[in-house]
C-alpha positions, -999 to +999 in steps of 0.1 A: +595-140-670+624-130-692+645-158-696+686-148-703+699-170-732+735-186-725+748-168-751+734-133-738+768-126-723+790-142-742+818-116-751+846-112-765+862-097-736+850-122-713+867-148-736+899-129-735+902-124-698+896-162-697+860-157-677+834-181-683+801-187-678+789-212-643+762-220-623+764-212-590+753-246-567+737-227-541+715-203-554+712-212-587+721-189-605+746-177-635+775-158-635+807-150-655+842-153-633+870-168-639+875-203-638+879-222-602+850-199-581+830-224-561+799-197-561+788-168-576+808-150-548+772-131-531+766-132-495+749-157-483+766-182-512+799-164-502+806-144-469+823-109-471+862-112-476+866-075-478+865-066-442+895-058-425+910-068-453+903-042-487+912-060-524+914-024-536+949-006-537+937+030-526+912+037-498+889+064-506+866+087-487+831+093-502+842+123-519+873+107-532+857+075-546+831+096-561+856+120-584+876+087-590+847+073-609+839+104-624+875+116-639+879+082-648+846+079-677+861+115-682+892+099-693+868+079-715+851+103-736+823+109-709+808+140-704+805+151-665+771+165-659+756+182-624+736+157-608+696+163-615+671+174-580+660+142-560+624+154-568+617+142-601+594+167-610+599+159-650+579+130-640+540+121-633+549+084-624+571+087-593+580+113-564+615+109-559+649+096-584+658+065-569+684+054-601+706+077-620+685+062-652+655+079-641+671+112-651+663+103-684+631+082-685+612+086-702+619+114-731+657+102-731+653+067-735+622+070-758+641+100-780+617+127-775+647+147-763+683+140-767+705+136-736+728+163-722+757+144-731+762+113-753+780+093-737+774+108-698+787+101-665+767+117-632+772+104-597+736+110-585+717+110-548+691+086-553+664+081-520+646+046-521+620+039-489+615+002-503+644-011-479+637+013-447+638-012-421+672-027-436+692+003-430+712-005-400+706-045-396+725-050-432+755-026-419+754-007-452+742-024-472+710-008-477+703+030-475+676+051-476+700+079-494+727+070-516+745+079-546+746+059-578+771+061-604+759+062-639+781+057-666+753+062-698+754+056-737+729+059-756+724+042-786+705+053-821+697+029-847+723+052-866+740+062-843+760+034-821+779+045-791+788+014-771+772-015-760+780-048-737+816-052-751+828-017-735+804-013-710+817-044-690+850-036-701+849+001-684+838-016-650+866-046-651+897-022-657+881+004-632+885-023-609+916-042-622+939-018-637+930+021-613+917+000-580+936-032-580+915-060-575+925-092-583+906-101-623+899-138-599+882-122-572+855-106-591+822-124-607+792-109-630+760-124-621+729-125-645+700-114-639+668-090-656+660-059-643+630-038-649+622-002-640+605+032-643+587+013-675+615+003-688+639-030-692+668-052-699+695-079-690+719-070-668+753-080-652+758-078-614+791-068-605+802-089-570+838-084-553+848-104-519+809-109-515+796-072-519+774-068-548+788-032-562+773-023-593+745-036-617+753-031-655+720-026-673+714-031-709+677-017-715+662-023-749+625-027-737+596-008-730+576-024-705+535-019-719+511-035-704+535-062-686+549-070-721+584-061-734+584-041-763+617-038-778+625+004-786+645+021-812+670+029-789+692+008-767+708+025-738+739+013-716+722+019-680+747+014-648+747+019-614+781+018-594+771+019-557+796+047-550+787+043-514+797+007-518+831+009-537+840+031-510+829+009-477+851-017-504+881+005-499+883+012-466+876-026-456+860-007-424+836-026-403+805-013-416+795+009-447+780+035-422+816+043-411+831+047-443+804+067-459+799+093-424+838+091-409+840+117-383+801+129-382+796+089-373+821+094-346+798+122-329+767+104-331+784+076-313+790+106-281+758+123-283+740+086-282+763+070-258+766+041-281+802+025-278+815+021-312+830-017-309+846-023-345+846-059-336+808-060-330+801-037-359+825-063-382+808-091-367+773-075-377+781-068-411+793-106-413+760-121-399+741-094-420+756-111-449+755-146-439+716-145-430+682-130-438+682-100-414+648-088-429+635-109-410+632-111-371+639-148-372+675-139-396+681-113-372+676-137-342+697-162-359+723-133-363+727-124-327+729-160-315+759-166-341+774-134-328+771-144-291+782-177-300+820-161-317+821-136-288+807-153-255+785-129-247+750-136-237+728-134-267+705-106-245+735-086-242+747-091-281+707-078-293+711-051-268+746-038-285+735-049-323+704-027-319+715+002-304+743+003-333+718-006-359+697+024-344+727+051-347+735+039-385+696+042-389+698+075-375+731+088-394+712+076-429+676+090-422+690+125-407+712+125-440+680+117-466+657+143-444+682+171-450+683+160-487+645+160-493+643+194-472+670+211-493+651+200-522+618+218-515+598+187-498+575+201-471+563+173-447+527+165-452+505+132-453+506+131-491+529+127-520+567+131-513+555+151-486+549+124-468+578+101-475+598+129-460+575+130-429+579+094-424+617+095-422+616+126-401+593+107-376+613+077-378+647+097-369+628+115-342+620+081-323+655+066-332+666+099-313+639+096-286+653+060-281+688+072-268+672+105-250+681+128-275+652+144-290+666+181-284+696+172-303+677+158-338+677+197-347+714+199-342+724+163-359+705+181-391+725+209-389+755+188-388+749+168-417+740+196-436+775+214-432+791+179-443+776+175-475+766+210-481+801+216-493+795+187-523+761+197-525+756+239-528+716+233-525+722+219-497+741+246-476+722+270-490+690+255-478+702+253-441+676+280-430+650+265-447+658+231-438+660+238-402+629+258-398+608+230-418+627+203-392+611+226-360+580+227-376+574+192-381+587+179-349+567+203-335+535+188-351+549+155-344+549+157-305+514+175-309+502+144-332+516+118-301+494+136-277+462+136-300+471+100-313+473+082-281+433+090-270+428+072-306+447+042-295+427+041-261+393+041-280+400+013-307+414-007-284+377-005-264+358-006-294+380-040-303+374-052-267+337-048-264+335-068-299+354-095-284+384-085-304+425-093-287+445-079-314+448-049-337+448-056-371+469-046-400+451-023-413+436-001-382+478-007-372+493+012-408+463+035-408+473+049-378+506+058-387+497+068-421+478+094-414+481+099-373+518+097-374+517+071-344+547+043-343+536+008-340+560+010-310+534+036-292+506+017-304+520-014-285+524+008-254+491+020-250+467-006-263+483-033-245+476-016-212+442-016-227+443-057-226+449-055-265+473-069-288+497-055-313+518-081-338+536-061-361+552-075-393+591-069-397+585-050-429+562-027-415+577+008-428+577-009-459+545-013-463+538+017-454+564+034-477+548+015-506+514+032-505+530+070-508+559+054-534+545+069-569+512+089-571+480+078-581+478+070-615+450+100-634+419+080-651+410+093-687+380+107-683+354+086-703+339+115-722+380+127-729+388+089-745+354+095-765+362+131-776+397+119-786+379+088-811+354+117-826+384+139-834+408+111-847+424+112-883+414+155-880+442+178-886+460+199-857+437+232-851+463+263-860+464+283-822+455+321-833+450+324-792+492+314-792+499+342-823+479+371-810+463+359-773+446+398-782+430+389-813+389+391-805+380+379-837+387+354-866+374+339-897+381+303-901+368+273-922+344+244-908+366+213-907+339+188-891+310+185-869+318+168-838+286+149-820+255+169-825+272+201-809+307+201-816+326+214-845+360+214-854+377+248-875+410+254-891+421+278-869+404+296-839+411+324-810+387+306-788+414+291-763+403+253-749+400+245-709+434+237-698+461+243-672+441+259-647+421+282-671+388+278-681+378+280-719+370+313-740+333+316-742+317+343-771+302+332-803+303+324-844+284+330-870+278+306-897+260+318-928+226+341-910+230+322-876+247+328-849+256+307-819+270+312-786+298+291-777+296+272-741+328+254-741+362+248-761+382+217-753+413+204-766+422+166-780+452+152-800+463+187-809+426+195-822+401+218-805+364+213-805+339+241-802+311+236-783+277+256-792+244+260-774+228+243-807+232+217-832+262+221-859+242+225-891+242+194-911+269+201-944+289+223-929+323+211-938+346+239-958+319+262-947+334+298-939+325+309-897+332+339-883+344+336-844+342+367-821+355+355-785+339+375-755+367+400-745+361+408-713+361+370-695+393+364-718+411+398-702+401+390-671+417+354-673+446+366-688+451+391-659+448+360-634+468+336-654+499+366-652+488+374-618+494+338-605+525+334-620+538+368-602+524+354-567+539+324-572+572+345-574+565+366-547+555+340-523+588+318-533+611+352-526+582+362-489+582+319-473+618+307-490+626+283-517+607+255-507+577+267-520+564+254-550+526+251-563+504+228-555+479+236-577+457+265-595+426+278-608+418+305-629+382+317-632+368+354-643+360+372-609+390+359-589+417+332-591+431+306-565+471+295-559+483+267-537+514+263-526+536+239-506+546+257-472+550+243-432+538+259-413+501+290-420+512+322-431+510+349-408+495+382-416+527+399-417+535+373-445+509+377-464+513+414-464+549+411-474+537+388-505+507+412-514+533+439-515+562+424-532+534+410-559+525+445-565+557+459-567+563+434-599+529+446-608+542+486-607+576+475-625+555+466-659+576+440-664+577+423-703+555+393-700+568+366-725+561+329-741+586+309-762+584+276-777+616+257-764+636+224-770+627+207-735+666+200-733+674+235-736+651+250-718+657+230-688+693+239-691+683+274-690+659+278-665+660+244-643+631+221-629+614+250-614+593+253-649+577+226-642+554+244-610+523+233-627+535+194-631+549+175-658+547+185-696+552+164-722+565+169-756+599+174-775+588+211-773+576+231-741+561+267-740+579+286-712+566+319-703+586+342-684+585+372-665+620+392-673+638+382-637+607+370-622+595+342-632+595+311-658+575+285-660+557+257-682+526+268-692+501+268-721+474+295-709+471+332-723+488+359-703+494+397-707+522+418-724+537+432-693+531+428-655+516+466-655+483+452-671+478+438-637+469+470-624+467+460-588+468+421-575+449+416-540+451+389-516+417+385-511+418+356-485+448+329-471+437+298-457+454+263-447+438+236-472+459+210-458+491+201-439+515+212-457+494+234-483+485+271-480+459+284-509+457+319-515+422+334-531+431+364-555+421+385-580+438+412-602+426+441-625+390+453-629+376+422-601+406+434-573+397+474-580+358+459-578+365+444-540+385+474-532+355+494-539+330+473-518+355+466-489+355+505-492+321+513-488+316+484-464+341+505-440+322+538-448+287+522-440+301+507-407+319+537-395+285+558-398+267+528-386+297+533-352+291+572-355+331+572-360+354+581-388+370+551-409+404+552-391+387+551-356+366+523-362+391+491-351+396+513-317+359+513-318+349+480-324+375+471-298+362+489-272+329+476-281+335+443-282+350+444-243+320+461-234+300+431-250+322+407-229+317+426-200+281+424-201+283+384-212+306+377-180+274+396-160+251+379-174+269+348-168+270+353-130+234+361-130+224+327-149+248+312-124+231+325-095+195+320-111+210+285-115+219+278-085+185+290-068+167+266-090+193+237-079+182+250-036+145+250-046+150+216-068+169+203-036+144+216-009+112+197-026+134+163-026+112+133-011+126+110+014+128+074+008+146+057+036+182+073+030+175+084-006+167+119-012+147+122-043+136+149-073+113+141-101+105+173-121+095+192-149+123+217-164+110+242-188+128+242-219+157+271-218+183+285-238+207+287-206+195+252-186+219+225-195+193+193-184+226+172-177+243+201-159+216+204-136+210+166-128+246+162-121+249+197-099+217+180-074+235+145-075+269+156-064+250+182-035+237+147-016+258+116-026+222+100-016+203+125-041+183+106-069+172+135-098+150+124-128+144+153-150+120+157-180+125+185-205+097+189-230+101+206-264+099+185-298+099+158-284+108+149-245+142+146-230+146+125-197+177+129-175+185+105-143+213+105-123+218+085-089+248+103-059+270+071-049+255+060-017+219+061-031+233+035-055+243+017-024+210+023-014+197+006-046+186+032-071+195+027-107+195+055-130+198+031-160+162+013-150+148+045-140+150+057-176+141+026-196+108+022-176+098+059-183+108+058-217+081+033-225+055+054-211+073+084-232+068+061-270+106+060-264+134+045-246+167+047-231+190+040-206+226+042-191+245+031-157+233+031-122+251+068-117+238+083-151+210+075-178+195+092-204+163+089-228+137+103-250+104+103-262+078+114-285+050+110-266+047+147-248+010+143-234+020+115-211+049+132-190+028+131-161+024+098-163+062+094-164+067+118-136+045+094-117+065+061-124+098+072-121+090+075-084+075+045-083+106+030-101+131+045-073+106+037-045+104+004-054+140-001-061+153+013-029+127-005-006+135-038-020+173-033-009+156-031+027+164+004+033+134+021+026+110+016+053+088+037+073+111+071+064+093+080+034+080+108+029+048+117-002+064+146-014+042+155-048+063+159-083+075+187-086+079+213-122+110+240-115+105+279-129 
């Protein structure tokens, strides 16, 4: 662990604002503040002194603290920038920004790209999930959804900007000199922090209790759990806006300085009482004790009852119904947020993190019996920050019908979920299992959507146990936090050690992606098939698109090419025979197969206009999910909520080809990343992350741009014609269209063509007849199916009378053994329990013969009395069957393999039923030999 020196922190300012350097006596730790502090000044060392009671001369709203911060870095030679998209889709490591650093990480802060501004200032929304069970109990403390100030520098080794000197200075006048505080009320507290791969010491900023801001100086790279100090050093803080504005007010909790009036109509739709005095009370407990625990919150309560006199029943009752509002007022907020920004609900990725807070809000609304008014609380937070945030407002639409969608799912997923419950909680019982463990517990709501709440509900009426840990959403959160880290491929690490030290191949394929042929030099043979050129046309496998095959000649040979990949910048050539010994600075002549490369090149165009047209059909959620390009057709997925209709899919085919018809000028151009992300905005990256100083952005002029390395066409028009071939749900939350464009969409056209001649012949109709004919056909096939149906049923019920009619008498017990010919309409079960419930004293063992023999019993309820058993009935005859089985009293089944000794079993399950029903005693003289009978 990094250890801070004493001297980290010594500044100059420090020494001329007369702050020095103590140890706080109860937790231990350093901190900076003026002479005389007793503690750090942090709850629990110090309790909140802010409350009621503000240090800072002006009380802001949200909005206002938020410009304050911002105009006043202006003031200091900081540029403003527009806040980045709460999706980080820049980045491969993580799904959502949770620090205004992470703008910037990594190409920023490793100098791949220089920053927007130098120095900056943003006030970003941030969404963390690692602290979902906090919001409420800490009254504001923690949020899901929250906005960090970050005042940046960053500095080059020739370049300085400012370091710890004006940094801390910046954050002590802001509070001194524009907001008042007294210079003896605030403290800096030491501390490391490490993030997003990156770290540094930093300075906690604490006022009247109320940790505010964190001042981070990062100078490391974190590789491999070791800090690697990097070239530049950038000034990293995060001013809690949220915080500085709960500060203030001095209001009871930060919930109702950050909401205001949308707060105050939670409160009526819930039919929570907003007490100020319990909310105060709860933000002072909250800071005096653990509440992340159930024992800190217990210990919370009774402190509260004890100050107010209330009984500590009634004090829980309040405290969590106004923990549950301010829950519900943050998650309603974050869900609006990740909707606006293009999440669609799903059980992976960030899809799923926005699932789990819409879920959450839905039971926190279901709690006060509200659950028709979650759509309208959306709504409603949406007007009040879609005024600061245009994505937001203009996103309503979308937001809301996503929000319909998923709670829709969500009730449908209750319904499903709860039979699960039912049936672990017998499978744990019959093991001798009480409780249901951790795992079974998050797996259910991970991917079943179930609450450990319903969970409780249902097993315990099943006699089982639930015990579920107070950080439970945490744990849960943590598992869909970053995505899964990509594996090298062994044979890609090995590839990249063949090719190292080898020049970067020249990209004819990028120059002219029409060229067919080439004449290059041999730079190295690669393994015994691999070889290396100068410069080829053969594009490698990447992004989606498979790899050029055709051939090249080298002296009198020629040899096919198989595949083409691409490492470090230097592409191998794979051929279907060994590389000639000596054939470095050799000439080759390369010839690439035209026809696979035209048709890719159609596809790789093709997807980007679908992509287009399906963004403009389903709304601006839509993003993709994933792609691949082969030769005869080409697949899309994108993110969507709900399955697209055929309407839908008719509007996208159409709007697709009226790009195609417009022969719009197909483009590629290198880019600064910087500058072509202030151009055209995160949307290039559709096909993930790209790295580089340098990104290759192709565009379709007013269509399209993306990221993207593969070969296209010159204009939309080489198209020809795109078809949707097929649309089909891949997964919650993913719809994956099946394509193809040019000479493979005109070939399917042609066959689906013929297909409809042929059939309408076939019909004896014309082509636009033949739905009406198939219609009327198909009726007259169900017509014929619900006749045939009654007949069966008839036929079924005259075997069931003849069955019933040869039944022997034993004592009170009617009973059929017999021989049912194998049938594609005789259900062996269905008939067994049809003669059982015609006689509750009916006992039926039936024997089916085909492969192998199937044995049916089943016993009516008062020949159970009687004393048949259906189990024993089928265990004894399925060891004269080379089988077994067995069941209950009322029902058994069983099997066998011996066929030739059915008789034989025919004969003992009499005896069986005989025996068992005159050893009850009521059996006697009453029976009746009745032979065994077979059923036609």
């Amino acid at each position: 662990m990094f250890e801070i020196a004493p001297d980290e922190f010594a500044l100059n300012f420090f020494k001329e604002e007369g702050i020095t350097r103590q140890l706080c006596p109860r937790c231990k730790s350093w901190f900076w503040a003026k002479p005389g502090r007793e503690t750090c000044g942090e709850v629990p060392c110090s309790p909140y002194t802010f409350l009621d009671n503000s240090p800072m001369k002006r009380n802001c709203t949200l909005h206002e603290m938020r410009q304050l911060f911002l105009e006043y870095f202006k003031e200091r030679d900081h540029t403003i920038i527009l806040p980045y998209p709460i999706v980080a889709r820049w980045r491969d490591d993580v799904y959502l920004v949770g620090a205004s650093i992470m703008d910037f990480q990594p190409y920023v802060i490793e100098g791949t790209v220089p920053p927007p501004a130098n120095p900056l200032v943003v006030s970003q929304p941030s969404v963390r999930f690692t602290d979902i069970e906090n919001v409420g109990p800490t009254a504001g403390r923690h949020l899901t959804i929250f906005e960090m100030g970050g005042a940046h520098a960053f500095n080059y080794p020739d370049h300085e900007v400012y370091w710890k000197e004006d940094c801390v200075r910046y954050h002590h006048k802001l509070l001194t000199e524009v907001l008042g505080v007294p210079s003896e009320m605030i403290s800096y507290k030491e501390h490391f922090w490490s993030g997003g791969g990156n770290a540094g010491p930093d300075l906690e900023g604490i006022v009247a209790g109320l940790e505010i801001s964190t001042l981070v100086f990062m100078r490391y790279k974190v590789e491999n759990e070791t800090l690697v100090p990097m070239k530049i050093r950038t000034v990293d803080t995060g001013y809690g806006i949220e915080r500085w504005t709960w500060m203030s007010q001095g209001s009871p909790t930060g919930f109702h300085a950050i909401y205001g009036s949308l707060l105050d109509t939670l409160f009526d739709l819930t039919g929570v009482e907003d007490n100020t005095e319990l909310s105060r009370m709860l933000s002072l407990a909250a800071g005096a004790n653990d509440v992340t625990t159930m024992a800190g919150r217990e210990a919370s309560y009774g402190w509260i009852a004890e100050k107010t006199g209330l009984e500590i029943s009634k004090v829980r009752e309040k405290i969590t119904s106004l923990e549950a509002v301010f829950a519900l007022a943050d998650h309603t907020k974050t869900a609006s947020f990740l909707l606006a920004d293009g999440v669609v609900p799903s059980n992976i990725g960030g899809g799923y993190l926005a699932r789990l807070i819409i879920r959450r809000a839905a039971r926190l609304a279901r709690q006060f019996g509200i659950e028709n008014k979650l759509e309208e609380i959306v709504e409603m937070q949406v007007k009040h920050w879609g005024t600061t945030f245009p994505a937001v407002r203009e996103m309503r639409g979308e937001i809301l019908d996503a929000l319909r969608v998923e709670l829709r799912k969500y009730q449908e997923t209750i319904a499903k979920g709860s039979e699960m419950v039912v049936r672990l909680s017998k499978e744990l019982s019959s093991m001798g299992e009480h409780k249901i463990p951790l795992g079974p517990l998050i797996q259910l709501y991970d991917s079943h959507g179930l609450s450990p709440e319903i969970v409780k509900e249902v097993a315990e009426k099943a006699g089982v146990e639930v015990e579920v840990p107070d950080n439970f959403l945490t744990l849960v959160a943590e598992r869909h936090l970053k995505p899964a880290q990509k594996t090298k491929a062994e044979n890609a690490d090995k590839l990249a050690g063949l090719v190292k030290g080898l020049m970067p191949t020249r990209t004819l394929y990028y120059e002219d992606s029409y060229q067919t042929s080439f004449t290059a030099k041999a730079i190295a043979k690669v393994g015994d098939n691999g070889l290396v050129l100068d410069q080829t046309c053969f594009y490698p496998e990447g992004g989606g698109q498979p790899a050029d095959h055709g051939s090249i000649r080298i002296g009198e040979r020629t040899f096919r090419i198989v595949d083409v990949l691409k490492s470090n910048s230097v592409i191998v050539h794979f051929l279907d025979e060994p590389v000639p010994e000596g054939i470095k600075d050799q000439p080759v002549e390369g010839l690439i197969d035209w026809s696979r490369r035209q048709n890719l090149m159609r596809h790789h165009t093709a997807t980007h206009v679908l992509l287009g047209s399906a963004r403009r059909v389903l709304g601006e959620h839509v993003w993709q999910a994933g792609a691949q390009k082969e030769v005869e057709h080409s697949r899309l997925d994108v993110t969507h909520y709900s399955e697209i209709t055929s309407k839908e899919r008719e509007k996208i085919e159409q709007t697709a080809n009226q790009v195609v018809l417009r022969n719009l000028p197909v483009q590629a151009t290198w880019m600064a990343r910087e500058k072509a992300e202030a151009k055209y905005g995160f949307r290039l990256y559709q096909g993930g992350p790209v790295p580089g100083s340098k990104i290759r952005v192709v565009t379709i002029e007013g269509w399209d741009a993306e990221a993207c390395g593969g070969t296209h066409c010159k204009t939309t028009g080489e198209l020809g014609v795109l078809r949707i071939e097929k649309v089909e749900r891949l997964q919650d939350g993913i719809e994956r269209f099946t394509f193809t464009a040019g000479e493979p969409a005109l070939k399917n056209i042609q066959r689906d063509s013929s297909l409809l001649s042929e059939t309408s012949q076939i019909l004896g109709t014309s082509p636009d007849n033949v739905p009406e004919t198939v219609k009327k056909l198909l009726k007259e096939k169900e017509d014929l199916e619900r006749e045939l149906k009654r007949f069966r049923e008839k036929q079924a019920d005259s075997r069931i009378n003849r069955l019933a009619k040869k039944a022997e008498s034993i004592g009170t017990v009617r009973l059929v053994v017999a021989r049912i010919p194998k049938r594609k309409d005789t259900d062996l079960v269905a008939v067994a329990n049809q003669l059982k419930e015609s006689d509750p004293n009916m006992v039926v063992v039936l024997f089916e013969v085909s492969k192998r023999v199937q044995v049916v019993a089943a016993a009516g309820e008062e020949a159970v009395k009687a004393g048949a058993n259906a189990g024993q009935v089928v265990t004894e005859v399925g060891k004269i069957i080379g089988g077994g089985g067995g069941g209950r009293p009322f029902f058994a089944t069983g099997g066998g393999t011996r066929k030739e000794d059915v008789g034989k079993a025919l004969d003992r399950a009499r005896e069986v039923v005989k025996s068992q029903v005159e050893s009850s005693g009521r059996g006697e003289a009453q029976s009746q030999k009745v032979e065994p009978t077979r059923a036609d």
